[in-house]
SEVO-792936 format. One record per atom (N, C-alpha, C, O, CB): residue number from 0; residue in three letters; chain; atom name; x, y, z. Coordinates in steps of 0.02 Angstrom, whole numbers, plus 50000, padded with zeros to 5 digits. Glycine has a CB too. Layout:
<pts>
{NUM 'ALA' 'A' 'CA' {X Y Z}} ...
</pts>
This chain:
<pts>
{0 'UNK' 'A' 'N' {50993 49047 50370}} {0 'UNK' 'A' 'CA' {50963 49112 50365}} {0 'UNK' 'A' 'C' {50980 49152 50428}} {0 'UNK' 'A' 'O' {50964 49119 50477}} {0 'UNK' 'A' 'CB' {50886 49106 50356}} {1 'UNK' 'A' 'N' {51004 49206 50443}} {1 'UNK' 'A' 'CA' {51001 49275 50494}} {1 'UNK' 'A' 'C' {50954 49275 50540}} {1 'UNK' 'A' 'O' {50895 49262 50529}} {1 'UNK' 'A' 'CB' {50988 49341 50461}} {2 'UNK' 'A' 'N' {50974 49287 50583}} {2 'UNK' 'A' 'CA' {50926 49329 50630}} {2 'UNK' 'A' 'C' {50907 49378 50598}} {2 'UNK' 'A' 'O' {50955 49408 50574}} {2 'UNK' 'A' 'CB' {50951 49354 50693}} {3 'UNK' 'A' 'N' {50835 49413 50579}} {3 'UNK' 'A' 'CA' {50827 49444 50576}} {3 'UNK' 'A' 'C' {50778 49482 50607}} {3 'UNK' 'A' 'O' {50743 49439 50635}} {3 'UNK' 'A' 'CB' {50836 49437 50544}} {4 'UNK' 'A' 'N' {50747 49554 50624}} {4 'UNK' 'A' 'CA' {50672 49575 50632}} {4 'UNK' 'A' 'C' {50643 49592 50562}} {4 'UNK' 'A' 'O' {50599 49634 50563}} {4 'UNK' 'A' 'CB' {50664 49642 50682}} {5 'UNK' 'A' 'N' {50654 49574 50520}} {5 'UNK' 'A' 'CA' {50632 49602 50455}} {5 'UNK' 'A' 'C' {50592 49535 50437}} {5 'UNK' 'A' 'O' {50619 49483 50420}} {5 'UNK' 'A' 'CB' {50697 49630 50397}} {6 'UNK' 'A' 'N' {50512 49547 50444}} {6 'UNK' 'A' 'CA' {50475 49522 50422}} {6 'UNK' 'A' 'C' {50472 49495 50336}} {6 'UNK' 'A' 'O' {50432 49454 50313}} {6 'UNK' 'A' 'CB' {50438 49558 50447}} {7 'UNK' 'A' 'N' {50514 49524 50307}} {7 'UNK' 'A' 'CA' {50519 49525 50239}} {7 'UNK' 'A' 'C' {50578 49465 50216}} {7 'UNK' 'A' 'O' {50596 49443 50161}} {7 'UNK' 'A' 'CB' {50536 49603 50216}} {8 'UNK' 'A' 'N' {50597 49453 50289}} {8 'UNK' 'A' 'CA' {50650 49407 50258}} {8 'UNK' 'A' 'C' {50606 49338 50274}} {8 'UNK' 'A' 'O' {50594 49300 50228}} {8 'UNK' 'A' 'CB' {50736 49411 50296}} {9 'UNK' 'A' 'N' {50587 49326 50332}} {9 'UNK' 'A' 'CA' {50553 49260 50328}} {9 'UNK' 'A' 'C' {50493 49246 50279}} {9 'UNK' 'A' 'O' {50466 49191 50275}} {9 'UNK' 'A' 'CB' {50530 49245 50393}} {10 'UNK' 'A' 'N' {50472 49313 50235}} {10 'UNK' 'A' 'CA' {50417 49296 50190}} {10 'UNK' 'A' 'C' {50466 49267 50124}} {10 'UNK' 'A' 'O' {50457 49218 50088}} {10 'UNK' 'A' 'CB' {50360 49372 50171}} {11 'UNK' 'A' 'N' {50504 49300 50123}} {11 'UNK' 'A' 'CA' {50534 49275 50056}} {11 'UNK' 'A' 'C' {50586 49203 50066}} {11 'UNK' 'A' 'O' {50609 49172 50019}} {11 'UNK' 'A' 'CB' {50583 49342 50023}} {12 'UNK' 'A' 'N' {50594 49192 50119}} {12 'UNK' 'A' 'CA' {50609 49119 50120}} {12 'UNK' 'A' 'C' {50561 49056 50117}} {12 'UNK' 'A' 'O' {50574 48997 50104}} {12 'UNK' 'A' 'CB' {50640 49111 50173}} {13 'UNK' 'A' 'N' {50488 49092 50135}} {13 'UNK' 'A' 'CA' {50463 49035 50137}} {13 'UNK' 'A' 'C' {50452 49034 50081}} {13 'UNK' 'A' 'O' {50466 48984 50049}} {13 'UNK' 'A' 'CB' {50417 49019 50175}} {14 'UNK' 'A' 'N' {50426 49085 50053}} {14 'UNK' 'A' 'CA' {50381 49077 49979}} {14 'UNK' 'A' 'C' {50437 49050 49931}} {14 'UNK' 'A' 'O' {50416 49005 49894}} {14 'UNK' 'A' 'CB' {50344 49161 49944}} {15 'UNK' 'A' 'N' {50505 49067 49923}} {15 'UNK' 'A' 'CA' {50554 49034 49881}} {15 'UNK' 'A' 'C' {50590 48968 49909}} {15 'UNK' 'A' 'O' {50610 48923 49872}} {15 'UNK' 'A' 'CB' {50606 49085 49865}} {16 'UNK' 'A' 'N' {50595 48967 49953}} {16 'UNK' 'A' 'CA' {50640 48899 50002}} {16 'UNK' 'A' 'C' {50712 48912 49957}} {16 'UNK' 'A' 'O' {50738 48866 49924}} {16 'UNK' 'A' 'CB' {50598 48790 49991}} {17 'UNK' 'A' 'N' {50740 48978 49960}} {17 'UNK' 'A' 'CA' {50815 48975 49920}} {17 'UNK' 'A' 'C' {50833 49063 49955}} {17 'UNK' 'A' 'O' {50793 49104 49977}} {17 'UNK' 'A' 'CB' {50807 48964 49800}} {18 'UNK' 'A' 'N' {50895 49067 49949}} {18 'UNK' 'A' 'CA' {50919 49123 49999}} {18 'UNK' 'A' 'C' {50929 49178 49941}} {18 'UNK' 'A' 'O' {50935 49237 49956}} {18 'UNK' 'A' 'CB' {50997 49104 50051}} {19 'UNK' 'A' 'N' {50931 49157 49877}} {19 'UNK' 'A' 'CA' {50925 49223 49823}} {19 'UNK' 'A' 'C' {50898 49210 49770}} {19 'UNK' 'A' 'O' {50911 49156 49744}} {19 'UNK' 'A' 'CB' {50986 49254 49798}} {20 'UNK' 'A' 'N' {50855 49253 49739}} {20 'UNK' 'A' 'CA' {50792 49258 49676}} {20 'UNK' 'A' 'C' {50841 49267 49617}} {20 'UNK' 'A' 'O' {50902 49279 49615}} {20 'UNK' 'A' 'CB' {50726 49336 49682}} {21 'UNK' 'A' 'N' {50794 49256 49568}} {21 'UNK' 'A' 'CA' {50816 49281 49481}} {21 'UNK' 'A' 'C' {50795 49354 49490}} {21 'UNK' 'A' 'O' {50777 49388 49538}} {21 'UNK' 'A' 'CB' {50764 49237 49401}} {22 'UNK' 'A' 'N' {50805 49368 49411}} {22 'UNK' 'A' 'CA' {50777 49422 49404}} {22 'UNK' 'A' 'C' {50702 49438 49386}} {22 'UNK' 'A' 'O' {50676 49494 49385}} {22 'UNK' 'A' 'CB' {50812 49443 49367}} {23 'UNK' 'A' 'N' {50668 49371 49370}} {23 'UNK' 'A' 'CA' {50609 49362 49334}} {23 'UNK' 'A' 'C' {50580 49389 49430}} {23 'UNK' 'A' 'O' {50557 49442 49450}} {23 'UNK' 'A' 'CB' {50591 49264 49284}} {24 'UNK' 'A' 'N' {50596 49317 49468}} {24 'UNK' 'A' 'CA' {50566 49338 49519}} {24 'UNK' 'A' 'C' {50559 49387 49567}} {24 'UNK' 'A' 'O' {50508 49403 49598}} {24 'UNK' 'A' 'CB' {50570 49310 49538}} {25 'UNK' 'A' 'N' {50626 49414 49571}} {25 'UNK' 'A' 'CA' {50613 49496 49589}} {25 'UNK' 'A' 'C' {50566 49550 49561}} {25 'UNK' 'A' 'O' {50532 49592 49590}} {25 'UNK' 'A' 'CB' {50671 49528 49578}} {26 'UNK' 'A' 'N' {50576 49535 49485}} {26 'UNK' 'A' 'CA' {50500 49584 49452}} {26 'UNK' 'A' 'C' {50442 49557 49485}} {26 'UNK' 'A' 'O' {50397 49598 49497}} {26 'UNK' 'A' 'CB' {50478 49573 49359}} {27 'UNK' 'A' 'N' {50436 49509 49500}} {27 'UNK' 'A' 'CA' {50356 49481 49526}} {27 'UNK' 'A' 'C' {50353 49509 49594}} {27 'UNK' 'A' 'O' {50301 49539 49604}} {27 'UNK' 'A' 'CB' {50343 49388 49532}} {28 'UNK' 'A' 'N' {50407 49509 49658}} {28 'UNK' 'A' 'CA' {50390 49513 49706}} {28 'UNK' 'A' 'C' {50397 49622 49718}} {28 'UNK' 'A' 'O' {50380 49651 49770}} {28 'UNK' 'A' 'CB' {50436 49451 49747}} {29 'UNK' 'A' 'N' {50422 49650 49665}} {29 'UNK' 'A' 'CA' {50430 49717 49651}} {29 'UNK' 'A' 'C' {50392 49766 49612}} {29 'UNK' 'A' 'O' {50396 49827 49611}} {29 'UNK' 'A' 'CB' {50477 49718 49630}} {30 'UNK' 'A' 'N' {50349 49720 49574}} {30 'UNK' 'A' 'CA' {50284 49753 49524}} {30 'UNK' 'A' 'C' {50316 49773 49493}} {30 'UNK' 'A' 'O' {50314 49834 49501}} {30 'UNK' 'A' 'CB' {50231 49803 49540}} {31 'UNK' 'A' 'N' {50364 49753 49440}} {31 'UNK' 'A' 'CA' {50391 49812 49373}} {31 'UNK' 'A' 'C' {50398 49761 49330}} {31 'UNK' 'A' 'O' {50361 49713 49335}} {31 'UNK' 'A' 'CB' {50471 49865 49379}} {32 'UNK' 'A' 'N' {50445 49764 49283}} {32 'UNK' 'A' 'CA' {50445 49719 49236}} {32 'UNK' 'A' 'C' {50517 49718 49216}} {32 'UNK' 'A' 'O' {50560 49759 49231}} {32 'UNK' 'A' 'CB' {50397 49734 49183}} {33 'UNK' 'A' 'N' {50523 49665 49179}} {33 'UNK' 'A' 'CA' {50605 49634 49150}} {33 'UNK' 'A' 'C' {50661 49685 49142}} {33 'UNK' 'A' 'O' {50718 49690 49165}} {33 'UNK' 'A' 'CB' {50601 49599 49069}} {34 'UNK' 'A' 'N' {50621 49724 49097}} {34 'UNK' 'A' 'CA' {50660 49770 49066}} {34 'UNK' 'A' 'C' {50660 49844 49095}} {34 'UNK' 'A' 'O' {50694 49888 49069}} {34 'UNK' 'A' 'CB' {50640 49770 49000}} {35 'UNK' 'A' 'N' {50610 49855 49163}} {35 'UNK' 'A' 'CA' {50642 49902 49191}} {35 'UNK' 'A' 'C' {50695 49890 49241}} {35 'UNK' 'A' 'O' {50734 49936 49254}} {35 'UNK' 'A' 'CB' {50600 49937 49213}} {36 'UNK' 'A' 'N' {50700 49837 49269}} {36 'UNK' 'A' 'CA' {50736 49809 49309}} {36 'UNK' 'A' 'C' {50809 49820 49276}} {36 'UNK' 'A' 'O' {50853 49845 49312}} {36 'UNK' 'A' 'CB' {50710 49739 49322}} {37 'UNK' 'A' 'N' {50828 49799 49202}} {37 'UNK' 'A' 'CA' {50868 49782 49177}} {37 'UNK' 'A' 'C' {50885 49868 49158}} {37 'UNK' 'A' 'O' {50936 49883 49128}} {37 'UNK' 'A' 'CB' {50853 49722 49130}} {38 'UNK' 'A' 'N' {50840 49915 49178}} {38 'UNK' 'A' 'CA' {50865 49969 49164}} {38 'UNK' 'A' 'C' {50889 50008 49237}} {38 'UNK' 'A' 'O' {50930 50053 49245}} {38 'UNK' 'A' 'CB' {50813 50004 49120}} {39 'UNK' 'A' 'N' {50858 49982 49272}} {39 'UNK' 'A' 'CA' {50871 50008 49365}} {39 'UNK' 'A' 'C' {50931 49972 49379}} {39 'UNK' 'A' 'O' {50956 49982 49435}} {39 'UNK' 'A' 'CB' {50803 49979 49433}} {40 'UNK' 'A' 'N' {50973 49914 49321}} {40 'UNK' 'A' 'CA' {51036 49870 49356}} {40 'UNK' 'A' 'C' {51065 49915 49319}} {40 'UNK' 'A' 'O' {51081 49963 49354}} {40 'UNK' 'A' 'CB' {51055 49781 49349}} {41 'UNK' 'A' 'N' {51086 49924 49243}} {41 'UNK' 'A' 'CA' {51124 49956 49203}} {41 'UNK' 'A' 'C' {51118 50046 49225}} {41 'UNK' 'A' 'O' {51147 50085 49189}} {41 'UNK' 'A' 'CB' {51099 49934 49125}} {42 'UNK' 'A' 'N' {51092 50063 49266}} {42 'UNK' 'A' 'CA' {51091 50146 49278}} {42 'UNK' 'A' 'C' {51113 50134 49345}} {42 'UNK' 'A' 'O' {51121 50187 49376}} {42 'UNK' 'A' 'CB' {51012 50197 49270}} {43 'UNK' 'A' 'N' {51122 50094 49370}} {43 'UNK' 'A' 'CA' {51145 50058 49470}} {43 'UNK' 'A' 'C' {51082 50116 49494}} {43 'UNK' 'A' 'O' {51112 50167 49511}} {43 'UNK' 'A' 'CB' {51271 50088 49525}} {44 'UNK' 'A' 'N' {51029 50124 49500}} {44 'UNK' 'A' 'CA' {50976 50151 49525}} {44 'UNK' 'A' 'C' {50936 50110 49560}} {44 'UNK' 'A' 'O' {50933 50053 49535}} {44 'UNK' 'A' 'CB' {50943 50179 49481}} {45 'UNK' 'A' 'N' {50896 50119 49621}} {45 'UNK' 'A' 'CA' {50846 50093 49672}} {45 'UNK' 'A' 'C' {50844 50013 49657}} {45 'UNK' 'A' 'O' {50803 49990 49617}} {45 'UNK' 'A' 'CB' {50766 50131 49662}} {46 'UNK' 'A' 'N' {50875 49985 49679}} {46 'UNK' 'A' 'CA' {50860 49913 49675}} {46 'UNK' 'A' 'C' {50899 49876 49714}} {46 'UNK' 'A' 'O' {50957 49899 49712}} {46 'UNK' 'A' 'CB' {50866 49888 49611}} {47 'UNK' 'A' 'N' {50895 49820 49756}} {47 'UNK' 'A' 'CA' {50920 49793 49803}} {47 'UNK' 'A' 'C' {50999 49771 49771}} {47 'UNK' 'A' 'O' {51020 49774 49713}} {47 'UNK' 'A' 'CB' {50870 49737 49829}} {48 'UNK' 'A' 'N' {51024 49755 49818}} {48 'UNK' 'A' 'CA' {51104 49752 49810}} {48 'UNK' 'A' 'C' {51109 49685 49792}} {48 'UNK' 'A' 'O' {51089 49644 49834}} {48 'UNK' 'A' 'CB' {51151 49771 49876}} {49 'UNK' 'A' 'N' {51138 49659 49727}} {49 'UNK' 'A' 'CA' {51133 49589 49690}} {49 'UNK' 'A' 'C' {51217 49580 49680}} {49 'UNK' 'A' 'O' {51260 49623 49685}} {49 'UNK' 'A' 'CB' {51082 49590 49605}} {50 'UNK' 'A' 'N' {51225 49511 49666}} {50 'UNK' 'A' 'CA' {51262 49469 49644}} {50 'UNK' 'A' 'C' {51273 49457 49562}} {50 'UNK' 'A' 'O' {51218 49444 49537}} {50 'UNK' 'A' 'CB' {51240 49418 49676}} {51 'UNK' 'A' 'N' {51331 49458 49508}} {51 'UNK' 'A' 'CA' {51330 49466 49458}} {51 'UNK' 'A' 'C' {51406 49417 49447}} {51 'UNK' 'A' 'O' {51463 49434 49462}} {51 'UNK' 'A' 'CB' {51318 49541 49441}} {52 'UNK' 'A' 'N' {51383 49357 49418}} {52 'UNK' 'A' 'CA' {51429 49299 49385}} {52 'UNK' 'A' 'C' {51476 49343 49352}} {52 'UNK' 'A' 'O' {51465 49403 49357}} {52 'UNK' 'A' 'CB' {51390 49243 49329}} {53 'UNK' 'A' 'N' {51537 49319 49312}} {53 'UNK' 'A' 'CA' {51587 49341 49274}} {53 'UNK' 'A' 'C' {51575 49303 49201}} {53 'UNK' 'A' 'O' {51572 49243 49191}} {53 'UNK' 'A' 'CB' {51658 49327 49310}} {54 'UNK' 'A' 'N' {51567 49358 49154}} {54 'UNK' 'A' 'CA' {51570 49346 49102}} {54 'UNK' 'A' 'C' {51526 49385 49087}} {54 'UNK' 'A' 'O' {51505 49419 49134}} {54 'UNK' 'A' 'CB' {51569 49290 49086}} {55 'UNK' 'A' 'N' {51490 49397 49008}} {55 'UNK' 'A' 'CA' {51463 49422 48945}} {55 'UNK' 'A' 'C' {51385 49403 48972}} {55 'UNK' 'A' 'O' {51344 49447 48985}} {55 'UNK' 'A' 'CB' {51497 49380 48865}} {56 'UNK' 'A' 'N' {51369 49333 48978}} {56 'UNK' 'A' 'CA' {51285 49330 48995}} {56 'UNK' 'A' 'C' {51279 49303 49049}} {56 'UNK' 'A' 'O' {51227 49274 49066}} {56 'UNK' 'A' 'CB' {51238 49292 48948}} {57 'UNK' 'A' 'N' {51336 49307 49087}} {57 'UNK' 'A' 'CA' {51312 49273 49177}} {57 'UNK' 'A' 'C' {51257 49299 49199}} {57 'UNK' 'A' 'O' {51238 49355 49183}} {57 'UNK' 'A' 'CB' {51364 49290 49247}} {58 'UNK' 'A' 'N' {51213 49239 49257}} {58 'UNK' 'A' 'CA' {51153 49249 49312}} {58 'UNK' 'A' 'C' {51192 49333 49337}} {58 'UNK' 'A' 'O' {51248 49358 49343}} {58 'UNK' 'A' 'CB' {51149 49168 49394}} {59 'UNK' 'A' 'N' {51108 49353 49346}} {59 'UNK' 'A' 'CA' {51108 49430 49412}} {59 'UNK' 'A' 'C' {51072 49371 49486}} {59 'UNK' 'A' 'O' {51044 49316 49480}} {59 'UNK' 'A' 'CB' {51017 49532 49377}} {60 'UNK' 'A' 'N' {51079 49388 49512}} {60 'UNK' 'A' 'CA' {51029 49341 49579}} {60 'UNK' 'A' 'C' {51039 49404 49636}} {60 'UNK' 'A' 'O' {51090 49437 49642}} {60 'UNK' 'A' 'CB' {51075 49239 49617}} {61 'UNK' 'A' 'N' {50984 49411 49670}} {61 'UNK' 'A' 'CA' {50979 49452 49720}} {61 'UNK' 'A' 'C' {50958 49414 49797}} {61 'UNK' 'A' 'O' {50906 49386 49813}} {61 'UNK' 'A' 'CB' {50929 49505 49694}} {62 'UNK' 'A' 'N' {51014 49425 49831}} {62 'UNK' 'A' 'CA' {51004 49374 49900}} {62 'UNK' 'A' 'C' {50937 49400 49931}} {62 'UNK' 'A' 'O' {50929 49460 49941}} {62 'UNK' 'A' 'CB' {51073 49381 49967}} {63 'UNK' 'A' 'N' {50894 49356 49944}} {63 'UNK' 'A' 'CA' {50819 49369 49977}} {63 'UNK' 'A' 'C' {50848 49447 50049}} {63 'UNK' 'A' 'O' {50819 49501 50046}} {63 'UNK' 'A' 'CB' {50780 49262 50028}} {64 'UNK' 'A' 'N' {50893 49436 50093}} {64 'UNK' 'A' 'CA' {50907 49467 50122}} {64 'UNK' 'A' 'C' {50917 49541 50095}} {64 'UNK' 'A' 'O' {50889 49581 50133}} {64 'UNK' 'A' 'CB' {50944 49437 50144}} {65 'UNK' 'A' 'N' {50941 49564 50055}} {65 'UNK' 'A' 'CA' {50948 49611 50038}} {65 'UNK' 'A' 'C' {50889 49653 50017}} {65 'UNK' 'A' 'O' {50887 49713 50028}} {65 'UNK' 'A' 'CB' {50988 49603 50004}} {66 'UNK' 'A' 'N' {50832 49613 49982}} {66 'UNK' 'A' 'CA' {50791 49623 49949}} {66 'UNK' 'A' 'C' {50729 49642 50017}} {66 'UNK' 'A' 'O' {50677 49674 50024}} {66 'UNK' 'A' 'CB' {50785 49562 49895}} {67 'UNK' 'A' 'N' {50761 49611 50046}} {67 'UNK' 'A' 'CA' {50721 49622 50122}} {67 'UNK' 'A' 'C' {50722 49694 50174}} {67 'UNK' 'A' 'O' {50683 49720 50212}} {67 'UNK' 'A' 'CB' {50755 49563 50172}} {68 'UNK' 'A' 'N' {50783 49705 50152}} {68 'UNK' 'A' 'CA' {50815 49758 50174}} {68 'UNK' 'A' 'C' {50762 49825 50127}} {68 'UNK' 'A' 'O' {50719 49858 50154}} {68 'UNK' 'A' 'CB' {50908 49748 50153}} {69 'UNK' 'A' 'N' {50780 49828 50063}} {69 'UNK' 'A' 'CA' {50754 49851 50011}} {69 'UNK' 'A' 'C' {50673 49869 50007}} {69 'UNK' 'A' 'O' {50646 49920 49987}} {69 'UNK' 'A' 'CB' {50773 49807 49965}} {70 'UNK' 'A' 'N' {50649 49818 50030}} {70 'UNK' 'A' 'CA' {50579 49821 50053}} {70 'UNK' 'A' 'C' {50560 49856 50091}} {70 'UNK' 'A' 'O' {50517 49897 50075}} {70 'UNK' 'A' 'CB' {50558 49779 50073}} {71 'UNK' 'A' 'N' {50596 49850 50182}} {71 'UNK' 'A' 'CA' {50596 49877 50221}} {71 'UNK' 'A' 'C' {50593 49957 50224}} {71 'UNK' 'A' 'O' {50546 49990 50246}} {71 'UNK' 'A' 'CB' {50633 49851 50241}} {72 'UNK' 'A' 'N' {50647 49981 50199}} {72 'UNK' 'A' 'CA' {50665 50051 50173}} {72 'UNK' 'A' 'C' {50607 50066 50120}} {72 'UNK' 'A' 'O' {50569 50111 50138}} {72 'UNK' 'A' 'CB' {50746 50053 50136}} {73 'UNK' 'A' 'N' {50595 50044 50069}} {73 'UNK' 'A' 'CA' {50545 50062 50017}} {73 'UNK' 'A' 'C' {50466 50083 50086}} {73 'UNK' 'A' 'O' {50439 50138 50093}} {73 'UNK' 'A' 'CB' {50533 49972 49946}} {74 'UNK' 'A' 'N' {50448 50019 50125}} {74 'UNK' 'A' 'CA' {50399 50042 50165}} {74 'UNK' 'A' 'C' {50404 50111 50205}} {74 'UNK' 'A' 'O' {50364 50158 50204}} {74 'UNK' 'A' 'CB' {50390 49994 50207}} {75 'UNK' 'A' 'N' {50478 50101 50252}} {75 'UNK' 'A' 'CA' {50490 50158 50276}} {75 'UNK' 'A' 'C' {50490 50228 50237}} {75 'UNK' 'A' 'O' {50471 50279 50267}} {75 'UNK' 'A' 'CB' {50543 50147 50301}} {76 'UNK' 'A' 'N' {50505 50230 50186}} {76 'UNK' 'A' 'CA' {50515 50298 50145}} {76 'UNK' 'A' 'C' {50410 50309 50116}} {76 'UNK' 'A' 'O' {50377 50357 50094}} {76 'UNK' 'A' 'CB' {50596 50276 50053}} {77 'UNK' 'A' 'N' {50399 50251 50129}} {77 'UNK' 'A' 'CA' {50317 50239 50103}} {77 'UNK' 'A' 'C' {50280 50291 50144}} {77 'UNK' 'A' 'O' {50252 50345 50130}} {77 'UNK' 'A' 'CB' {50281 50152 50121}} {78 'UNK' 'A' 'N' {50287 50264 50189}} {78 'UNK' 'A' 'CA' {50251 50299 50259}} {78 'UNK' 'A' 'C' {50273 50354 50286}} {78 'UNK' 'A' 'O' {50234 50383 50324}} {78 'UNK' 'A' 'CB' {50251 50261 50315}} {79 'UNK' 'A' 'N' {50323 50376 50279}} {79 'UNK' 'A' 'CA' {50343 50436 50287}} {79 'UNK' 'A' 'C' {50381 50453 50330}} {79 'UNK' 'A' 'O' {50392 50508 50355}} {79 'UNK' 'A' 'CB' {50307 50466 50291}} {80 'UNK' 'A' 'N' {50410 50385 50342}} {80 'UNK' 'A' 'CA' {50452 50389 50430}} {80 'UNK' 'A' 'C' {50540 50415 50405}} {80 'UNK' 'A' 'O' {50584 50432 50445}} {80 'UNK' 'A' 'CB' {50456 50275 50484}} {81 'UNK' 'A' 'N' {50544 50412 50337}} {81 'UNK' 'A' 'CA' {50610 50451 50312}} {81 'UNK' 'A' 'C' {50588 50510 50303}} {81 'UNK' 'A' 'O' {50531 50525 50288}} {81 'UNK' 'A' 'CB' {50646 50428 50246}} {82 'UNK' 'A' 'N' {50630 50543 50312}} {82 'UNK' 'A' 'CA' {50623 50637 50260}} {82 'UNK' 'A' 'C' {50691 50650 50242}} {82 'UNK' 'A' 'O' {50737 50658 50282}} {82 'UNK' 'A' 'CB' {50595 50727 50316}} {83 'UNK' 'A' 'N' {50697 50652 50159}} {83 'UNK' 'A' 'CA' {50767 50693 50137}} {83 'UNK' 'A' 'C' {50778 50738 50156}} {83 'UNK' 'A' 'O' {50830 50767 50140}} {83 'UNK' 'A' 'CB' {50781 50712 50083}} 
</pts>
């Protein structure tokens, strides 16, 4: 695992003990559900930067790191410390 300061990465290692989620578990740790997710991958809209097998029904997996990243920014834009 990285050095990181992103508190978001050592939460999601512990709680998974694996360096990238499904998609089931990203809905859990993101509050949405299957099928918006599956609509935020197919439109490439707000969603952490994932990994995608070759072929017709290959795994999506999203490296905890990224998702960490994703978090981070989601808080930052939360609070108001971004402005478009």
């Amino acid at each position: 695992m990285r050095e990181t300061s992103n508190p978001y990465m050592s939460i999601l290692y512990s709680k998974y003990n694996k360096l990238a989620l499904t998609k089931k578990e990203l809905c859990k740790e993101l509050g949405f559900s299957l099928r918006t997710l599956n609509t935020r991958i197919s439109q490439n809209m707000d969603i952490p930067s994932y990994i995608k097998g070759k072929g017709t029904n290959s795994k999506v997996l999203f490296p905890i790191d990224a998702i960490a990243d994703y978090l981070m920014i989601q808080r930052l834009i939360n609070d108001g410390a971004c402005h478009a």
